[in-house]
N, C-alpha and C positions, 0 to 999 in steps of 0.2 A: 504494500500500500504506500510506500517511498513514491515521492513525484520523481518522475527518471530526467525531469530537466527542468530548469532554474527559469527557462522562459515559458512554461504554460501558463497560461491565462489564469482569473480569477475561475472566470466559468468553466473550465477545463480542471480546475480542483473541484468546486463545486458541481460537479457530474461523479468525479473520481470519488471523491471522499464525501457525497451525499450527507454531511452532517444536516441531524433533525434530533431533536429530543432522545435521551437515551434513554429507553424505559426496561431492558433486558440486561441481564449480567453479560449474554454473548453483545447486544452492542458495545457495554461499556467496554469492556476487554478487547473488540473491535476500534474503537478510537481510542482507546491505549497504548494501542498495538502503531498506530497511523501517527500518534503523536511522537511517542519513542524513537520511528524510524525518521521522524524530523530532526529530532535533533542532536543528531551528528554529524549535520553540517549546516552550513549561510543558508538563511532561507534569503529567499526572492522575498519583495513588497507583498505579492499574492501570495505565496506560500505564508509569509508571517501572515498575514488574516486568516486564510482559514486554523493555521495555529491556533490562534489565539482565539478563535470559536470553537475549535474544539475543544480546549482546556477549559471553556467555559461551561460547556456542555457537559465535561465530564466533573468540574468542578459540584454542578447542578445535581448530578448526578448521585456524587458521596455523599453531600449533604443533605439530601434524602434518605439513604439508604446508610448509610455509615456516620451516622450523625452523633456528635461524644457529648454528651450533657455537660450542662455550665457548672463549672464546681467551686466553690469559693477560694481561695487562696488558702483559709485555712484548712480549708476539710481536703487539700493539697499536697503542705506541709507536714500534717501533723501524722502520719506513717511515719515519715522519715526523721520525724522528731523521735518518736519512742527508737528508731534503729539504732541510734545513737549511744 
């Protein structure tokens, strides 16, 4: 899912990489997969946007589905206080 050249188009990603709403573990894992092969090299102007739609996508994604509750600072700490 790597773009194999630096000059496709915006809409020639957007065909490729189809990003819409992730609502399946196989999509997220799918633009996981699409983001990762990004970056390991220069993206192009249109390669960094749909990057950086997809991270948003999958951003959207975890915090749905893998969402960490708000913990105070102290209820934090205070494990690692008694380890001591």
């Amino acid at each position: 899912m790597t773009p194999s050249s630096s000059q496709q188009t915006y809409t020639d990603l957007l065909i490729q990489y189809q990003p819409k709403p992730i609502k399946t573990e196989q999509e997220y894992n799918r633009a996981l997969t699409a983001v990762e092969g990004m970056m390991s090299g220069e993206l192009a102007e249109a390669e960094t946007a749909i990057f950086e739609l997809l991270v948003l996508l999958i951003e959207n994604y975890e915090e749905h589905h893998y969402s960490m509750s708000k913990s105070k600072p102290v209820a934090t700490l205070e494990p690692l206080i008694h380890e001591v």
